[in-house]
mmJSON file of the N, C-alpha and C atoms, coordinates in Angstrom:
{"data_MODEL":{"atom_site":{
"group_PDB":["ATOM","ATOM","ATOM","ATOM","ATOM","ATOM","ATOM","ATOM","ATOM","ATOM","ATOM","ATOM","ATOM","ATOM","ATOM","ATOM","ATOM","ATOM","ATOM","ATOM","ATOM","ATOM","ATOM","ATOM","ATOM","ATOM","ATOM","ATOM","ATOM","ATOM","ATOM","ATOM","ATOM","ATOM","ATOM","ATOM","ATOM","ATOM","ATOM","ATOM","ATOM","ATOM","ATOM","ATOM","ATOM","ATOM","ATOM","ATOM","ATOM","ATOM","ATOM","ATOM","ATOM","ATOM","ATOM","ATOM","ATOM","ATOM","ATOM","ATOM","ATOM","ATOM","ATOM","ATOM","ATOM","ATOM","ATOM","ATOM","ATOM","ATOM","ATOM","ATOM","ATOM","ATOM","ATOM","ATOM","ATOM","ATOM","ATOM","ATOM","ATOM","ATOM","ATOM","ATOM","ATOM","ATOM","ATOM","ATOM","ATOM","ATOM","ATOM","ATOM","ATOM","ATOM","ATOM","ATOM","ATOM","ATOM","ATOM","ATOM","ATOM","ATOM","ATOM","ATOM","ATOM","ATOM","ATOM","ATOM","ATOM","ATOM","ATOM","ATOM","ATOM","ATOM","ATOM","ATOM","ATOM","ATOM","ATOM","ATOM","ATOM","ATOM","ATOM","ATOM","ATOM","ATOM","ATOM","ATOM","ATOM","ATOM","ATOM","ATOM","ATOM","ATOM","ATOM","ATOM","ATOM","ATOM","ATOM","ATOM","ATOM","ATOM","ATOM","ATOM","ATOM","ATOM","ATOM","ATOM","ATOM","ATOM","ATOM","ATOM","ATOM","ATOM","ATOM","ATOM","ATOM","ATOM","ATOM","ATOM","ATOM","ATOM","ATOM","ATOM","ATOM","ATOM","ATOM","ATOM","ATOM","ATOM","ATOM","ATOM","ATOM","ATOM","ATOM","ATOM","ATOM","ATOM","ATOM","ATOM","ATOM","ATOM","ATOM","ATOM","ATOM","ATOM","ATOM","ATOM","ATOM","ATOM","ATOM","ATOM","ATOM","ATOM","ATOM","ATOM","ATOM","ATOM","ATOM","ATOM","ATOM","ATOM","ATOM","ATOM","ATOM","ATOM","ATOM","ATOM","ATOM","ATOM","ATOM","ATOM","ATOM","ATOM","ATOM","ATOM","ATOM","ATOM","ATOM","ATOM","ATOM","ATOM","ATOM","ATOM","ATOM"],
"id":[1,2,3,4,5,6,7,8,9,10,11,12,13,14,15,16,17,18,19,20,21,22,23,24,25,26,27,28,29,30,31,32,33,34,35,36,37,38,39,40,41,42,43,44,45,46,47,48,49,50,51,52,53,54,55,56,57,58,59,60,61,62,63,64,65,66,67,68,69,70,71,72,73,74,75,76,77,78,79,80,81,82,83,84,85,86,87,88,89,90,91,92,93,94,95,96,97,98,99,100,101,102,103,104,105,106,107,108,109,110,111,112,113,114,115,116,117,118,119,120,121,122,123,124,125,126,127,128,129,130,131,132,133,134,135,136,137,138,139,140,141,142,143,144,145,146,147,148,149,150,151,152,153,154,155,156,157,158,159,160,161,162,163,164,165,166,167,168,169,170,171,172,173,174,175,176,177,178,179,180,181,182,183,184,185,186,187,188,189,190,191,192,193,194,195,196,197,198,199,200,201,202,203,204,205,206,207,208,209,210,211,212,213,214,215,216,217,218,219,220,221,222,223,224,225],
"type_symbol":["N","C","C","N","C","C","N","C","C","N","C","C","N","C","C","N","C","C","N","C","C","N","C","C","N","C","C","N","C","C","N","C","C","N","C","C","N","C","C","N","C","C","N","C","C","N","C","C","N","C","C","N","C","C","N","C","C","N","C","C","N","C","C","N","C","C","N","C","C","N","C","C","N","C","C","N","C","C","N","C","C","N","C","C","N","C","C","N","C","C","N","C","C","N","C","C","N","C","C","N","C","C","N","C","C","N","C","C","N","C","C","N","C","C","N","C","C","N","C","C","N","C","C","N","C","C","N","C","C","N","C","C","N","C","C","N","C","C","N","C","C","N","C","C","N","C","C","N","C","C","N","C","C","N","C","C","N","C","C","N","C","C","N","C","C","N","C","C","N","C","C","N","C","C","N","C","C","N","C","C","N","C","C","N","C","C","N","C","C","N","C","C","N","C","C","N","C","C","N","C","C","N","C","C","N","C","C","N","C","C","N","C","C","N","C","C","N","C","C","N","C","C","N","C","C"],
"label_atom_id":["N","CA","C","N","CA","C","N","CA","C","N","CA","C","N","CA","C","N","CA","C","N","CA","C","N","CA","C","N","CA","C","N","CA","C","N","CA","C","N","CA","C","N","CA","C","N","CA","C","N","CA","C","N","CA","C","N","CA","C","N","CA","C","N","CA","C","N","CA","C","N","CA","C","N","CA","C","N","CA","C","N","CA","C","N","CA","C","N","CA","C","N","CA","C","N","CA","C","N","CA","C","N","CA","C","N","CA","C","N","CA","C","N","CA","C","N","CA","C","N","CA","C","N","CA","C","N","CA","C","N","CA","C","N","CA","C","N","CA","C","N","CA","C","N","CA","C","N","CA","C","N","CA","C","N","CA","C","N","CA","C","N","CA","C","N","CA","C","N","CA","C","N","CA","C","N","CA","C","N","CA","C","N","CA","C","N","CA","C","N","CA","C","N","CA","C","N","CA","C","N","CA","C","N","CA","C","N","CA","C","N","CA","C","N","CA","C","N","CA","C","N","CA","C","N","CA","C","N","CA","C","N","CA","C","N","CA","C","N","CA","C","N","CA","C","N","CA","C","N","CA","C","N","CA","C","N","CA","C","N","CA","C"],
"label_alt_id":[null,null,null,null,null,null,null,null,null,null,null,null,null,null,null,null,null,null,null,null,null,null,null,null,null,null,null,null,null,null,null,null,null,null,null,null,null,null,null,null,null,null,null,null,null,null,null,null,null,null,null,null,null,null,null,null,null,null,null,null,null,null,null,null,null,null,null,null,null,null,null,null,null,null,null,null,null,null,null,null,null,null,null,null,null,null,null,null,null,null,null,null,null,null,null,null,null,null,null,null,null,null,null,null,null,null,null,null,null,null,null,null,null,null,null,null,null,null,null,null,null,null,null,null,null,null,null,null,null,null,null,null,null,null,null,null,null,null,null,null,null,null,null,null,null,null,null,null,null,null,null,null,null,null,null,null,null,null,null,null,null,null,null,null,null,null,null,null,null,null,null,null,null,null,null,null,null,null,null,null,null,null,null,null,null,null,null,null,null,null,null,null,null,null,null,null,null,null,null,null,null,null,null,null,null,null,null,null,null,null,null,null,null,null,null,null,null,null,null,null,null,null,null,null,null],
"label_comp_id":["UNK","UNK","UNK","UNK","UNK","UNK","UNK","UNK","UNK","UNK","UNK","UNK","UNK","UNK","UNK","UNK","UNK","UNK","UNK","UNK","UNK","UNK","UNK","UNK","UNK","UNK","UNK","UNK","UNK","UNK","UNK","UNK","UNK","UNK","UNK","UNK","UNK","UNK","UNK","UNK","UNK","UNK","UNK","UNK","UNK","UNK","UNK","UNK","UNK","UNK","UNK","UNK","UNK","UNK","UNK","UNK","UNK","UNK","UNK","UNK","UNK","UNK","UNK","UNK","UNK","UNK","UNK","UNK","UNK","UNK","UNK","UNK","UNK","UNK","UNK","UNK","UNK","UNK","UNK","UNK","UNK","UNK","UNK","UNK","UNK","UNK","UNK","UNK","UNK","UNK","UNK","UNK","UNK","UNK","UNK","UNK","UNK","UNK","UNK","UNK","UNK","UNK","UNK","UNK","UNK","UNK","UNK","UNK","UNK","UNK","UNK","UNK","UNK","UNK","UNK","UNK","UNK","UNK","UNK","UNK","UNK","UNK","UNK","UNK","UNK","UNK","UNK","UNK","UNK","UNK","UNK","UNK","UNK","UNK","UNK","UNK","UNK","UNK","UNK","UNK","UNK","UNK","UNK","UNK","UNK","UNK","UNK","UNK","UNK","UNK","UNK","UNK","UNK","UNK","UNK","UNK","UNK","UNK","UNK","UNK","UNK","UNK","UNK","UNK","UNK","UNK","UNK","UNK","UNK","UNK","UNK","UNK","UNK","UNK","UNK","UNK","UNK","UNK","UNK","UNK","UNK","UNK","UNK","UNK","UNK","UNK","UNK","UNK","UNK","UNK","UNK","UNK","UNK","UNK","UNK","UNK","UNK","UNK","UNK","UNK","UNK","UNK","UNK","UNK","UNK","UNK","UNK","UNK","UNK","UNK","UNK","UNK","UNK","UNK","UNK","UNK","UNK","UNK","UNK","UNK","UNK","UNK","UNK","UNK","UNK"],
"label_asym_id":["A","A","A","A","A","A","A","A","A","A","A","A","A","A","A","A","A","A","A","A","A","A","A","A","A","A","A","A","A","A","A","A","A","A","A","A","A","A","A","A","A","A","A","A","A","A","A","A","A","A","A","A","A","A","A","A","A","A","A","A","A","A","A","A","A","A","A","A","A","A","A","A","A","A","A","A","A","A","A","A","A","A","A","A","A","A","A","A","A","A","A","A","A","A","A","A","A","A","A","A","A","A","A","A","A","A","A","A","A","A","A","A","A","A","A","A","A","A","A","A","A","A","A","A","A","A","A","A","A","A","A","A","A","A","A","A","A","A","A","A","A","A","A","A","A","A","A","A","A","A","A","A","A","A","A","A","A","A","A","A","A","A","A","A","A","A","A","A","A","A","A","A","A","A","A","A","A","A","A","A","A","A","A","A","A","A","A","A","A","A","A","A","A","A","A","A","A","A","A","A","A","A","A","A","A","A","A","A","A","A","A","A","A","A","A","A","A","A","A","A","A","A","A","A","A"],
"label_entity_id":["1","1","1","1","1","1","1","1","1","1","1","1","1","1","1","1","1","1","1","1","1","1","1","1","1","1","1","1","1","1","1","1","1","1","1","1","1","1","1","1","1","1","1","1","1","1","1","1","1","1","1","1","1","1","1","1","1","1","1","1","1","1","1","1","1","1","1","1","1","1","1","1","1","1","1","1","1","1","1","1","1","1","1","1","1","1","1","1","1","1","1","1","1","1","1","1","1","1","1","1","1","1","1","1","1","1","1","1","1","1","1","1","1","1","1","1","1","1","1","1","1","1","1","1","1","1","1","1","1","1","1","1","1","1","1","1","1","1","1","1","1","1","1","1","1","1","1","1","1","1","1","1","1","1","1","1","1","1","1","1","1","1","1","1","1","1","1","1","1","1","1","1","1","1","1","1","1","1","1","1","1","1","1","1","1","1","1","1","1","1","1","1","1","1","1","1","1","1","1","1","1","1","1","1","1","1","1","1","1","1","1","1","1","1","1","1","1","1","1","1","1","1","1","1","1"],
"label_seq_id":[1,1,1,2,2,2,3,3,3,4,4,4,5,5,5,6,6,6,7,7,7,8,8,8,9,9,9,10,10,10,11,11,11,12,12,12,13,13,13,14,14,14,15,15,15,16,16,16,17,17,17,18,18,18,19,19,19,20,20,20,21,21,21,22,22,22,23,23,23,24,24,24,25,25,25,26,26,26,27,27,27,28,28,28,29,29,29,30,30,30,31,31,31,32,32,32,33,33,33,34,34,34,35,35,35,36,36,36,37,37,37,38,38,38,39,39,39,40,40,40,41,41,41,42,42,42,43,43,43,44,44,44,45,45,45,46,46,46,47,47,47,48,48,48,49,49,49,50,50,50,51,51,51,52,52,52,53,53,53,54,54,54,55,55,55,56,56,56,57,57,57,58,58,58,59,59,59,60,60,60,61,61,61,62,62,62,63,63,63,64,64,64,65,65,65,66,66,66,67,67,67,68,68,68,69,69,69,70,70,70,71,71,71,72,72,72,73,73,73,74,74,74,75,75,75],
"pdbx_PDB_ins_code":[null,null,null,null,null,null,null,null,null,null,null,null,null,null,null,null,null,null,null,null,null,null,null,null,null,null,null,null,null,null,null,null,null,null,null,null,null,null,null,null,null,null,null,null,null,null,null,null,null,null,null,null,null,null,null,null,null,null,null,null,null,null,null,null,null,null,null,null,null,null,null,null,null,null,null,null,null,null,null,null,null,null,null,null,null,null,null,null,null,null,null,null,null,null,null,null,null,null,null,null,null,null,null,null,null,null,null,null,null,null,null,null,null,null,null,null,null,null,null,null,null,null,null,null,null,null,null,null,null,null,null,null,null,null,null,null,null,null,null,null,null,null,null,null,null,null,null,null,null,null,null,null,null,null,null,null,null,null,null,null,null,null,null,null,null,null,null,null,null,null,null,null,null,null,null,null,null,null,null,null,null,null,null,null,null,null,null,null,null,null,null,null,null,null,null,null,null,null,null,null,null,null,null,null,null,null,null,null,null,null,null,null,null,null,null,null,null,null,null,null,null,null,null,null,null],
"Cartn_x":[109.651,111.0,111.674,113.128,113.791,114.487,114.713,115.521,116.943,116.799,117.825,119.651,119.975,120.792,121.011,120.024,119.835,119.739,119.417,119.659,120.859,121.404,122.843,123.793,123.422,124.214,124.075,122.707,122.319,123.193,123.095,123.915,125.482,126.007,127.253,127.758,127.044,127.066,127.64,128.406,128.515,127.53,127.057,126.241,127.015,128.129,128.782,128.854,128.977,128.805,127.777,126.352,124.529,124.883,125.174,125.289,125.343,126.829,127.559,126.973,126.498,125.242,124.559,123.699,121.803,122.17,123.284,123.77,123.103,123.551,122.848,124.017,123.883,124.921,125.064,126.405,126.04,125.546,125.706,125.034,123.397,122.93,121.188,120.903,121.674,121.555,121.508,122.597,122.546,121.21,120.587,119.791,118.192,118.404,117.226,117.433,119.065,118.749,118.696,119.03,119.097,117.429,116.421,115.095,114.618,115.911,115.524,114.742,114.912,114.264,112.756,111.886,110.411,109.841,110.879,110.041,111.163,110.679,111.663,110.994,111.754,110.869,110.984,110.174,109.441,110.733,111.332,112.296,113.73,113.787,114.961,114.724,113.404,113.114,113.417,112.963,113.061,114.65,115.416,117.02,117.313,117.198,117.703,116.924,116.019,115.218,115.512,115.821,116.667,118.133,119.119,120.184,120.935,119.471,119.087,118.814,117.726,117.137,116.253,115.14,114.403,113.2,111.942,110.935,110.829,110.047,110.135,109.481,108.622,107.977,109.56,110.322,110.994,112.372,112.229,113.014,112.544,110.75,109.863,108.839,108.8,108.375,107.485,105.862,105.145,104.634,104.908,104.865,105.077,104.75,104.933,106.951,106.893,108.632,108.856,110.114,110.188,110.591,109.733,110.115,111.535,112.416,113.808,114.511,114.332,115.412,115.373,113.78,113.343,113.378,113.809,114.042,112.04,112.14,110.805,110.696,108.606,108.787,108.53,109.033,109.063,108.074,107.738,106.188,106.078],
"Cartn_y":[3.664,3.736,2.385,2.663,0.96,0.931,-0.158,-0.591,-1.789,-1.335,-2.078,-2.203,-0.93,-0.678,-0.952,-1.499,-1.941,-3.667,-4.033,-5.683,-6.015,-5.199,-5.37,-5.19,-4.083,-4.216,-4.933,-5.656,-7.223,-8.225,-8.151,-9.342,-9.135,-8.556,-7.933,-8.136,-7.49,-7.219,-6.046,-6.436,-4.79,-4.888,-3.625,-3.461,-3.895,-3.896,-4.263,-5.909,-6.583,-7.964,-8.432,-7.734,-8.231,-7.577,-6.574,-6.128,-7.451,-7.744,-9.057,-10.285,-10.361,-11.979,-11.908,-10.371,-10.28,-10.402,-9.857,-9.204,-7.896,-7.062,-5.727,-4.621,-3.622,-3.01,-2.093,-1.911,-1.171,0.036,0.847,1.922,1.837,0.789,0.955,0.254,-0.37,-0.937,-0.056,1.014,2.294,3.278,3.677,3.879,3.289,2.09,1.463,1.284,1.353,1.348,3.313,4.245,5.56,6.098,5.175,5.698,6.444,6.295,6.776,6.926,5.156,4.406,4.25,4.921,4.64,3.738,2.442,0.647,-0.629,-1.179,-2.11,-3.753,-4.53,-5.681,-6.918,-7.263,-8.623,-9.858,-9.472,-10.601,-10.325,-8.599,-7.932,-8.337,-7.746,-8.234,-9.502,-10.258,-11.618,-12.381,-11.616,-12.101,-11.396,-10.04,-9.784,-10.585,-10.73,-11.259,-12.699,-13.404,-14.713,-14.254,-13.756,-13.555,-13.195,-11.888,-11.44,-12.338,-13.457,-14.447,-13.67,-12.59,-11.862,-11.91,-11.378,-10.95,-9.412,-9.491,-8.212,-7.378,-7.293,-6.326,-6.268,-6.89,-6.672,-5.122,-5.226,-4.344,-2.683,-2.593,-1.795,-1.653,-0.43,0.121,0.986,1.252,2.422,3.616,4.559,5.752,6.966,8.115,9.13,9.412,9.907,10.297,11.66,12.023,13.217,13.102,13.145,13.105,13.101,14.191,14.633,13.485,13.473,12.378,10.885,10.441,9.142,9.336,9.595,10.002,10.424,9.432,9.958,11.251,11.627,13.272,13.715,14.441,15.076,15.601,15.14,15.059,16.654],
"Cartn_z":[-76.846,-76.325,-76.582,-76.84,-77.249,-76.303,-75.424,-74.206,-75.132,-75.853,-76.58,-75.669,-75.233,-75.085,-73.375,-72.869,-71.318,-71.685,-72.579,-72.647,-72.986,-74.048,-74.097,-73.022,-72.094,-71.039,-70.125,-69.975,-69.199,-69.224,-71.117,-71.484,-71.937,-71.21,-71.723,-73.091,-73.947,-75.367,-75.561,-76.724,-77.613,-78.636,-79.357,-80.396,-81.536,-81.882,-82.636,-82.798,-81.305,-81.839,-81.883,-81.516,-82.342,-83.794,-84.319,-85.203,-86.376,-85.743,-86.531,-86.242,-85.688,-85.317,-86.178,-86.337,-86.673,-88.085,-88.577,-90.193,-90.573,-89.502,-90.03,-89.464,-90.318,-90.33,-88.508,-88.104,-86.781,-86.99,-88.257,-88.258,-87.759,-89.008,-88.503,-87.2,-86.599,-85.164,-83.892,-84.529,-84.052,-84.183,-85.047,-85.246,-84.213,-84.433,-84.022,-82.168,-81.816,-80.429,-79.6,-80.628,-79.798,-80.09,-80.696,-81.345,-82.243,-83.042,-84.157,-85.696,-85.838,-86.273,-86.689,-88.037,-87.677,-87.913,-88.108,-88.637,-88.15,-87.93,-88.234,-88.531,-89.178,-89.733,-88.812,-88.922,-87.877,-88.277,-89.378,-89.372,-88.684,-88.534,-87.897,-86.588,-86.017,-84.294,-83.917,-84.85,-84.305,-84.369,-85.375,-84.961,-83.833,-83.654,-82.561,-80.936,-81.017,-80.006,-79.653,-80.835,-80.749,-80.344,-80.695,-80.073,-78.832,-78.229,-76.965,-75.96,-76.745,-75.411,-74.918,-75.59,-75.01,-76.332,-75.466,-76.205,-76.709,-78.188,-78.635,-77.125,-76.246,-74.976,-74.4,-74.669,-73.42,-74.09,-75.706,-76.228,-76.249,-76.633,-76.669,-75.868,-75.715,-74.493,-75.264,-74.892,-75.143,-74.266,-74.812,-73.535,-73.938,-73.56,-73.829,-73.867,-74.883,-75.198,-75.934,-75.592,-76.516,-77.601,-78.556,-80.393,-80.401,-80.388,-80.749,-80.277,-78.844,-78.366,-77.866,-78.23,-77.686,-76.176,-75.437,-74.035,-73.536,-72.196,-71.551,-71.121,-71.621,-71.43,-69.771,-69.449,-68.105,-67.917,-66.461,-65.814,-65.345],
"occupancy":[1.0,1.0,1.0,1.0,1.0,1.0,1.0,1.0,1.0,1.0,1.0,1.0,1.0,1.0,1.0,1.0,1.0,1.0,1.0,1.0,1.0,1.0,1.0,1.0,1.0,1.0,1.0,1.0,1.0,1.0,1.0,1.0,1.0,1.0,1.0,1.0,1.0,1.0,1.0,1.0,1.0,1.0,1.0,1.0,1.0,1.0,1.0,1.0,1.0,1.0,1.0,1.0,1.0,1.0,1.0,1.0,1.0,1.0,1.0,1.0,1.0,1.0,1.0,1.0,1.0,1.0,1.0,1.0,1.0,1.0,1.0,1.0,1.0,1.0,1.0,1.0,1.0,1.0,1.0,1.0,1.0,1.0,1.0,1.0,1.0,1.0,1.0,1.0,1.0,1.0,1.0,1.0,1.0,1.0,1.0,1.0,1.0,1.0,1.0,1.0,1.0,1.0,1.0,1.0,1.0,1.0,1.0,1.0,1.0,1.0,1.0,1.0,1.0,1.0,1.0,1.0,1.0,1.0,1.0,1.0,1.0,1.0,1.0,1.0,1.0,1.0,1.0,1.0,1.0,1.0,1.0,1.0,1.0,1.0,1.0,1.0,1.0,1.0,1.0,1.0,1.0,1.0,1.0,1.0,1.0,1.0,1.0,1.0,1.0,1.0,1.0,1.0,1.0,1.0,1.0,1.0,1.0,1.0,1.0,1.0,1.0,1.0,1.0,1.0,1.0,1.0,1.0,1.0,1.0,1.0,1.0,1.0,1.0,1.0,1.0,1.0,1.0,1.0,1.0,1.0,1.0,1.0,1.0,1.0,1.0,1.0,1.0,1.0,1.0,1.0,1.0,1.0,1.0,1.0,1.0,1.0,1.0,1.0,1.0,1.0,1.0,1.0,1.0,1.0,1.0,1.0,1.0,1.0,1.0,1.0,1.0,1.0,1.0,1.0,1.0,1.0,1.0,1.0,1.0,1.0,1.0,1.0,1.0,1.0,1.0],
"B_iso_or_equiv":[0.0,0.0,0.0,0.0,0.0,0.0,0.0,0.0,0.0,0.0,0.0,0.0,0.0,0.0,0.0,0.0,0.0,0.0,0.0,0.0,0.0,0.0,0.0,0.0,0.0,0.0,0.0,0.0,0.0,0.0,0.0,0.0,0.0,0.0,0.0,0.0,0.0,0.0,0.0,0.0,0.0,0.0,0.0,0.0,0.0,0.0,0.0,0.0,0.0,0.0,0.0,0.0,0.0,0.0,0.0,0.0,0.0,0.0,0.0,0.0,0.0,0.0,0.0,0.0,0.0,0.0,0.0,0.0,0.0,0.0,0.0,0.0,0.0,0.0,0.0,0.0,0.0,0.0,0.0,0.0,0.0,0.0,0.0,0.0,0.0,0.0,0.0,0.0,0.0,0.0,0.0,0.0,0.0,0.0,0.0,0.0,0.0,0.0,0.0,0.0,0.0,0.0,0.0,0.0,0.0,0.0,0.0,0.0,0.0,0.0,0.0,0.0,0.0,0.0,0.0,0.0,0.0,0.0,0.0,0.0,0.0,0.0,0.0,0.0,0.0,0.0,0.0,0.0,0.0,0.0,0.0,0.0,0.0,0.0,0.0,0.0,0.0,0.0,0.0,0.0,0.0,0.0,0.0,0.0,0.0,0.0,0.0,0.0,0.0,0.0,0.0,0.0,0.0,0.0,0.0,0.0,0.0,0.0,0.0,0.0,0.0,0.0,0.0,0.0,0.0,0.0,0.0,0.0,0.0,0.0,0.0,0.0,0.0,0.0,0.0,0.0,0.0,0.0,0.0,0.0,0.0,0.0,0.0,0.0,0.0,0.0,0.0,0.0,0.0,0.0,0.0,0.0,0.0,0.0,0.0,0.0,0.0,0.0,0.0,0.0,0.0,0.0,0.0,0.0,0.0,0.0,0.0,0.0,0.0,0.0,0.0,0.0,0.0,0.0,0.0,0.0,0.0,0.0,0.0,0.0,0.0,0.0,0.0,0.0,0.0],
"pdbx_formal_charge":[null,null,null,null,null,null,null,null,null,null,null,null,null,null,null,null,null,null,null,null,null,null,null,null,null,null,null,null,null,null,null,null,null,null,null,null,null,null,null,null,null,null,null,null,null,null,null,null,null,null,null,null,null,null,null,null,null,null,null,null,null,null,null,null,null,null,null,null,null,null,null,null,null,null,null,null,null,null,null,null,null,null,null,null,null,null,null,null,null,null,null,null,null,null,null,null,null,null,null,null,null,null,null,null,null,null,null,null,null,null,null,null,null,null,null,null,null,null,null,null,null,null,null,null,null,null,null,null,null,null,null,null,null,null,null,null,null,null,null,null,null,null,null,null,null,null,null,null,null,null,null,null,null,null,null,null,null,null,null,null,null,null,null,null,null,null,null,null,null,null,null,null,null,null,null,null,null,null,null,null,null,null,null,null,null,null,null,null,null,null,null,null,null,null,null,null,null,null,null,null,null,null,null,null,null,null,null,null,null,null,null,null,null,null,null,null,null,null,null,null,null,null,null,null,null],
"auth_seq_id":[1,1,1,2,2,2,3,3,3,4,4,4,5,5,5,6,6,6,7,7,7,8,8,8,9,9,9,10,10,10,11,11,11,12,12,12,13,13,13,14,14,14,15,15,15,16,16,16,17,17,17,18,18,18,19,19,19,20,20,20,21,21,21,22,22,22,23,23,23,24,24,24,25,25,25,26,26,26,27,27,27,28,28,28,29,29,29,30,30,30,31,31,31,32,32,32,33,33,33,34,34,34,35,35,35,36,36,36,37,37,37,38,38,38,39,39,39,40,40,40,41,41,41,42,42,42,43,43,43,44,44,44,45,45,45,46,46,46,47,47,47,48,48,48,49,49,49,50,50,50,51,51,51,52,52,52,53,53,53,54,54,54,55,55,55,56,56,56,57,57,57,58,58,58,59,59,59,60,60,60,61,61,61,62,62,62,63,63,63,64,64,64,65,65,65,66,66,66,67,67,67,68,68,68,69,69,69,70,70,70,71,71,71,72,72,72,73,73,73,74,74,74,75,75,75],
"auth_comp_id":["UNK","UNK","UNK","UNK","UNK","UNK","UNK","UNK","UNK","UNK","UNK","UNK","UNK","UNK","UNK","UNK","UNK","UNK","UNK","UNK","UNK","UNK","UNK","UNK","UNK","UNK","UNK","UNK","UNK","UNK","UNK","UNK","UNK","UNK","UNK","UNK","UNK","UNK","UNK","UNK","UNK","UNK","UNK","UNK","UNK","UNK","UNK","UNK","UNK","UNK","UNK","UNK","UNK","UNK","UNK","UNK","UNK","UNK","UNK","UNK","UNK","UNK","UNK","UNK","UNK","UNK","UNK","UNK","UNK","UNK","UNK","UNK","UNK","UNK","UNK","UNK","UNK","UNK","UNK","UNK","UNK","UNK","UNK","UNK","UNK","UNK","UNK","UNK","UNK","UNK","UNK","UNK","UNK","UNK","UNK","UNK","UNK","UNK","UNK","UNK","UNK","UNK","UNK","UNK","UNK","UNK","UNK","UNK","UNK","UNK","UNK","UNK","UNK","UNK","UNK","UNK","UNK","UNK","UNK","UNK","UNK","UNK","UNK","UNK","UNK","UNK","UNK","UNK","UNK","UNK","UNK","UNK","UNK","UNK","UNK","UNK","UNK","UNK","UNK","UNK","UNK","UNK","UNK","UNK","UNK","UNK","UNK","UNK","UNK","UNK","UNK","UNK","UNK","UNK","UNK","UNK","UNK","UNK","UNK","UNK","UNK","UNK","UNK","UNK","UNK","UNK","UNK","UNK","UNK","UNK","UNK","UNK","UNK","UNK","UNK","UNK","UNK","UNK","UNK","UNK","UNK","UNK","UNK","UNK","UNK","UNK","UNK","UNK","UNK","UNK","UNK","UNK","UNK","UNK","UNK","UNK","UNK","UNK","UNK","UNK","UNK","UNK","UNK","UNK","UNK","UNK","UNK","UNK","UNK","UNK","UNK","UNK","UNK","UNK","UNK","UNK","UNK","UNK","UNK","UNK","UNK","UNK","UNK","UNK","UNK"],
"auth_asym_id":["A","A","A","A","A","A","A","A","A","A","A","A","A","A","A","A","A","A","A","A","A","A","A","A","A","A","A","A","A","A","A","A","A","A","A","A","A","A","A","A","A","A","A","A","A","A","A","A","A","A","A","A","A","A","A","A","A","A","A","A","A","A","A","A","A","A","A","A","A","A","A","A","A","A","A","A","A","A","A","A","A","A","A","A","A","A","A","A","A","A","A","A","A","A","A","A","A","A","A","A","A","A","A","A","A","A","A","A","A","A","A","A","A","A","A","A","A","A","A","A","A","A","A","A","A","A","A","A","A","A","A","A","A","A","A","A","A","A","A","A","A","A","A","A","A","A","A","A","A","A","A","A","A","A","A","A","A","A","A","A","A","A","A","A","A","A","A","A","A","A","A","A","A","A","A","A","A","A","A","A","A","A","A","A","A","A","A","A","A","A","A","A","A","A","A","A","A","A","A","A","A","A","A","A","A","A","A","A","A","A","A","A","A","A","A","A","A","A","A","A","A","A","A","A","A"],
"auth_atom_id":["N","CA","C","N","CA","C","N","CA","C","N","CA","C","N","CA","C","N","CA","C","N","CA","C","N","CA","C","N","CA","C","N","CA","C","N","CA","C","N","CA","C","N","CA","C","N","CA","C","N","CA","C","N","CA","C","N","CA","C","N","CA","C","N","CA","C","N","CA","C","N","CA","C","N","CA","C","N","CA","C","N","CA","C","N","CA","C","N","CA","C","N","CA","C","N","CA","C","N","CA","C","N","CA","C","N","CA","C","N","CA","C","N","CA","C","N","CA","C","N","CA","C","N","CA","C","N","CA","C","N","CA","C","N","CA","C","N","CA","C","N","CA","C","N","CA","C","N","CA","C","N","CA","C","N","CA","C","N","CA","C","N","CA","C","N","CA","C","N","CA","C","N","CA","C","N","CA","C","N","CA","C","N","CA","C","N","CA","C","N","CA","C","N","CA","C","N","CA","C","N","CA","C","N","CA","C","N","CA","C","N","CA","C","N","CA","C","N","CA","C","N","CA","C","N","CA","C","N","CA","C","N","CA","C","N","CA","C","N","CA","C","N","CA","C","N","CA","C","N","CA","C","N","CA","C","N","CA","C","N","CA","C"],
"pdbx_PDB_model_num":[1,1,1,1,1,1,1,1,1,1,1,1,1,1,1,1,1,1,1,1,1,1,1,1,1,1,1,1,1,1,1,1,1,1,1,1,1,1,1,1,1,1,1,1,1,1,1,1,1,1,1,1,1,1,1,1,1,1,1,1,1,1,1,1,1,1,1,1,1,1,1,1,1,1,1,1,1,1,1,1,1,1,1,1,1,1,1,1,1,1,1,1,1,1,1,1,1,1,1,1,1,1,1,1,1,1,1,1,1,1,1,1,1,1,1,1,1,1,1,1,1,1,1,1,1,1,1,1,1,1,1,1,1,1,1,1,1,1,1,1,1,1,1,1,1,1,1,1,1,1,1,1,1,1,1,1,1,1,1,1,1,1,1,1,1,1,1,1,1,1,1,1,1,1,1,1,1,1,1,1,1,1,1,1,1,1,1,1,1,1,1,1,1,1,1,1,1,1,1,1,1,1,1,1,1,1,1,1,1,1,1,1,1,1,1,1,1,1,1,1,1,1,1,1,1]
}}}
């Protein structure tokens, strides 16, 4: 699971302005914060993680999820 979209709202971010920090397009930013995403590179994490002020644990989360929607699966 990516908590991407709960640090941004920590840090009162838009995705659009990490987008424009990290240099990556908002589409795949998009991508990588709704879980859609099946990689992403250790040099991508680490701009965003520098920009965040956070550790990659604190973006990714492991756990049971539902394939389709990244969303946790119901107990």
């Amino acid at each position: 699971m990516v908590t991407l979209d709960d640090i941004l709202h920590d840090r009162r971010m838009t995705l659009t302005e990490l987008a424009e920090r990290v240099g990556l397009t908002l589409a795949n930013l998009s991508i990588l914060k709704t879980g859609k995403a099946k990689a992403i590179r250790f040099s991508t994490l680490e701009a965003i993680c520098r920009e965040l002020e956070c550790q990659p644990g604190d973006l990714l989360a492991y756990g049971d999820t539902d394939a389709d929607t990244g969303e946790p699966k119901a107990s």
